[in-house]
N, C-alpha and C positions, 0 to 999 in steps of 0.2 A: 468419722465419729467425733463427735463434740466433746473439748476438753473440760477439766473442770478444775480452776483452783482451789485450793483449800478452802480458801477461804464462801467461794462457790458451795462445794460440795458440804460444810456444813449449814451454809445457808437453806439449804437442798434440806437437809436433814431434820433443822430447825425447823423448817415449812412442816415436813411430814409428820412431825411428831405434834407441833402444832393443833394441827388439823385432826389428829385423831383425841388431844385432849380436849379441842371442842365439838367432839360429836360424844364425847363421853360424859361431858357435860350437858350436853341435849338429852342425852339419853337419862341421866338423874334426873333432872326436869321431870322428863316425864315418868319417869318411876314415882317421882314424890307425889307428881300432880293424881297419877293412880292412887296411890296409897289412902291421902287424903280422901278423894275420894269414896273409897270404898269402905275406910273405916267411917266416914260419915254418915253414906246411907246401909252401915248393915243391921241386922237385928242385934238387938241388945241381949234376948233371950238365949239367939246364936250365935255368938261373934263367929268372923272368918278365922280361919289356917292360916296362922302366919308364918308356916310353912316355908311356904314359894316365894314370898317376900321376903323372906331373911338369907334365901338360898339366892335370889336376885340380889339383890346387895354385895353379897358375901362377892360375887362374880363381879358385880362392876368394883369392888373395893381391889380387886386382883388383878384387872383391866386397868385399872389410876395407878397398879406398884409398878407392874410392868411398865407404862408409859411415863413414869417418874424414872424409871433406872433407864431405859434411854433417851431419855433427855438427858442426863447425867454423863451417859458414854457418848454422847456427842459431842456434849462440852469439853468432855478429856481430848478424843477424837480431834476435837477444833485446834488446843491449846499445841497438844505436839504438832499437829500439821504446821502451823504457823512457826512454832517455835524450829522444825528443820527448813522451813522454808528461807528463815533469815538467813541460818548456816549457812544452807544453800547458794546465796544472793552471797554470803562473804567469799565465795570461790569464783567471782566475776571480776576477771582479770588475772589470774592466775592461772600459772601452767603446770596441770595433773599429767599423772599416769596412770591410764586405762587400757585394759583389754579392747585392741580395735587395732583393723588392719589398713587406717586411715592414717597418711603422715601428712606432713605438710614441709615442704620447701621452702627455705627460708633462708636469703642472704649464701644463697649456696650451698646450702650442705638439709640433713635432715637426720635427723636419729629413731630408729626404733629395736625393739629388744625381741625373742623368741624364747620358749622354755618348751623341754622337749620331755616327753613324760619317762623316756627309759634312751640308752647311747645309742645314736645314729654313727653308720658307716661313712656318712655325707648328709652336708645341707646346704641347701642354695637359695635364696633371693631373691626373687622379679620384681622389680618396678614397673607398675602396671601405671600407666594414664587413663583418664577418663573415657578414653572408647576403649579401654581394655586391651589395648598394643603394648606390646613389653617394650619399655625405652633400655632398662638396664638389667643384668644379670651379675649377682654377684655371689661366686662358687666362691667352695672351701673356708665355711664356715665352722663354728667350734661346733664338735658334736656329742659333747657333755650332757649326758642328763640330770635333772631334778634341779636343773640352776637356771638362772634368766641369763639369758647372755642377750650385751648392748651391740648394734652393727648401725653405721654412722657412714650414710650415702653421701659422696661430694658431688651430688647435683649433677654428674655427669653423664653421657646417655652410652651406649653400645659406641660408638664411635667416640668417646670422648667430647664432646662437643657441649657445654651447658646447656641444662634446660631450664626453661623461664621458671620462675618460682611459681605455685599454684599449689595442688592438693594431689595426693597421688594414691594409689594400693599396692602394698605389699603381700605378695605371694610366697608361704614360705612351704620348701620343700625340701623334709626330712624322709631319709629312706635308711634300713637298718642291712644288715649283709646281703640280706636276701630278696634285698632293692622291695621290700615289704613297706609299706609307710609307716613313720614313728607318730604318731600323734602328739599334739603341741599347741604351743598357746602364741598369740602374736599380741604385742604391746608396743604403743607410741604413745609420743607424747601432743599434748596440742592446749590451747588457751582458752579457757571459760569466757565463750563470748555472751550468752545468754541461759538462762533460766526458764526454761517450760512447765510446763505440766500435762499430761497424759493421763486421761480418767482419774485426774487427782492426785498423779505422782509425779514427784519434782525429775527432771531431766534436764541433764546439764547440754547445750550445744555448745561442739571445740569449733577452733578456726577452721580444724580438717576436716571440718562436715560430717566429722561423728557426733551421732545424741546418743550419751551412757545414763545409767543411775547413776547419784552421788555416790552409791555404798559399792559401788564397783571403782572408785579411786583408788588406787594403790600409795601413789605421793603425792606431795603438792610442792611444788619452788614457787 
């Protein structure tokens, strides 16, 4: 699917509404060039019904309010686009906090947070790699509910052994007495390397090879 930036998509808008004020304009043309005409050659004795002429008018006068108020909401449309797009662009290079179960390794270690909707019996862990093989597991996790709780991996694998720095997933699993699963939210953190757009919506890409919306940041350092 083809993206479209703001600045695009009111271009996009611009054209459309364009186009409809010059066939509205065509369309007057030829109303008037009627009009004239018809008062020119009618009987004097009879005049026409000016009727259907005042009721035509009346209709393209309502067709020119309409395509005046969006033009108008286009131009709003355009201004906040642009104006969160800058915002946007100012969190390029900065490290947020988003909903996403993308970490990233870095210098050894990596941190990410979970929030558990009600108290779990137990929760654990997985460091998943990119063919989805669990390198690491880490049990006995806080099992608190309605709080984000921070868990901060030392890069280590099942054997103890470092693994290269790269991008990784975390698997979290919360289960309540009745080994029932608790439902939960997973959160890392990662670095605003670029700025997208999607159908005309800004999307931030992290180093972790997560793409969020801005309005799903939680913090920024």
């Amino acid at each position: 699917m083809e993206t479209l930036s703001p600045l695009n998509t009111a271009t996009a808008a611009t054209a459309k509404t364009g186009g409809a004020r010059e066939k509205l304009s065509a369309d007057y043309d030829s109303f008037l060039t009627l009009l004239v005409a018809q008062v020119s050659n009618q009987d004097p004795l009879e005049p026409m019904d000016s009727t259907a002429f005042v009721s035509q008018l009346a209709q393209l006068t309502q067709v020119e309010q309409s395509i005046t108020s969006n033009e108008t909401l286009d131009k709003i449309s355009s201004q906040l686009s642009t104006s969160g797009a800058r915002s946007d662009v100012m969190l390029l290079g900065r490290d947020v906090l988003v909903p996403s179960d993308q970490v990233a390794l870095r210098d050894g270690s990596a941190r990410f947070s979970y929030a558990l909707d009600g108290a779990a019996s137990k929760v654990s862990a997985r460091i998943l790699g990119e063919d989805g093989v669990e390198l690491r597991r880490i049990d006995n996790l806080p099992i608190g509910g309605e709080t984000r709780h921070e868990v901060v991996w030392d890069g280590r694998d099942s054997e103890g052994l470092p693994v290269p720095s790269g991008n990784f997933r975390v698997e979290i699993t919360a289960l309540d007495a009745e080994d029932e699963p608790v439902f939960h939210s997973t959160y890392a953190s990662g670095v605003v390397e670029r700025v997208a757009f999607r159908d005309g919506w800004p999307m931030l890409g992290l180093d972790t090879g997560a793409e969020v919306s801005p309005d799903s940041v939680i913090s920024v350092r």
